[in-house]
N, C-alpha and C positions, 0 to 999 in steps of 0.2 A: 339613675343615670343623669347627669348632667347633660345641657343641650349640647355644651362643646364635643363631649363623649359624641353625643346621635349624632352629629355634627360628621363626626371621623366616622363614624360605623357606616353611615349613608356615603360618604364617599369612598372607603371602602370599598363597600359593596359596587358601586359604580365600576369604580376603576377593575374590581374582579370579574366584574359581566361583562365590560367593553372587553378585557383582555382573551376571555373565554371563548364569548362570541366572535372575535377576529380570529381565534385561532382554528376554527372551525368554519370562517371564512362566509359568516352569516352577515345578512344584512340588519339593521335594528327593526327592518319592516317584516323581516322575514322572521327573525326568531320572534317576534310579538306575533304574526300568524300564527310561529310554532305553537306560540304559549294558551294562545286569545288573547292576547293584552294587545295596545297600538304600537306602533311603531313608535310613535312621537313620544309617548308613556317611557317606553324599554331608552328613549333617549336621555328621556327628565331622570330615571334612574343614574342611568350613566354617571351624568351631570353630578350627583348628588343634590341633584333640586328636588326629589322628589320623595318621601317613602316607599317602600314595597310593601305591603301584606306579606303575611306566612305562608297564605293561598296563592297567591301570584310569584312566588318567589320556588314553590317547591313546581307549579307548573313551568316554569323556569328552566328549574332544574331537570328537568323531565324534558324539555325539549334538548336543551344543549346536553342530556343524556351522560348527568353527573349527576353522583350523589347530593345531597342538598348540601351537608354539612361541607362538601369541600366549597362549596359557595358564598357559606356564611362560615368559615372559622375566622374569627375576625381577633383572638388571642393577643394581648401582647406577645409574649415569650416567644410566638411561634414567628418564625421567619417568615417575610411577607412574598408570597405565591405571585404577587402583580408586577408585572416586569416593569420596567422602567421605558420612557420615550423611546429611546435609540432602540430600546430590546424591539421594542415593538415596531418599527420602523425595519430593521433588520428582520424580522420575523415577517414582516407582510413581503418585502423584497422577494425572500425564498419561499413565500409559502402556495406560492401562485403555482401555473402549470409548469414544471421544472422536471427537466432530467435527471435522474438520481445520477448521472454523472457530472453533472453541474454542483448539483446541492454537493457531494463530497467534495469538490473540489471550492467551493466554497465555504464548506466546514476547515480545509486544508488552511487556505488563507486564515478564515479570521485565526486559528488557530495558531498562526505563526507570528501574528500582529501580535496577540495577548501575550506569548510565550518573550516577546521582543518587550513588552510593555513590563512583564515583572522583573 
């Protein structure tokens, strides 16, 4: 594997655990309690500054209480699982303490914006 390949698979991976971990509403301090790793560590991941281990990566996975492989399929071919800025920015928006009749009516909206957009 070329570095530029490890290059994309560490950030990858990054951008997969930041995505995971917000959506489960973890802090980087907390899921590295989860894991035993640091916080600071689960952050240089994020980043793509850092490696994982296979060891730290499947404790990982065991804390945010996912398979491993949905963590690492790192595939071309396969459609990429990591959402984009805005996704993620709209998803911390709603993922906070909300009334399920807020969030529908929220799904309503964006849903009339996209239908307006295609």
């Amino acid at each position: 594997m070329s570095e530029r390949a490890a290059k994309h698979v560490r950030k990858f991976l990054g951008q997969r655990l930041r995505a995971l971990r917000k959506q489960r509403g973890l802090s980087q301090e907390r899921l590295g309690d989860d894991a035993g790793l640091s916080g600071k560590f689960i952050g240089e991941v994020e980043r793509g500054e850092k490696s994982i281990s296979i060891d730290s990566l499947y404790r990982v996975s065991v804390a945010l209480e996912i398979p491993l492989r949905e963590l690492t399929d790192v595939r071309a071919d396969k459609p990429s699982a990591v959402p984009s800025e805005d996704a993620e920015r709209i998803f911390a928006l709603v993922s906070g303490r909300r009334r399920s009749g807020d969030i529908r009516k929220a799904h309503r909206v964006l849903r009339a914006i996209f239908a307006k957009a295609s």
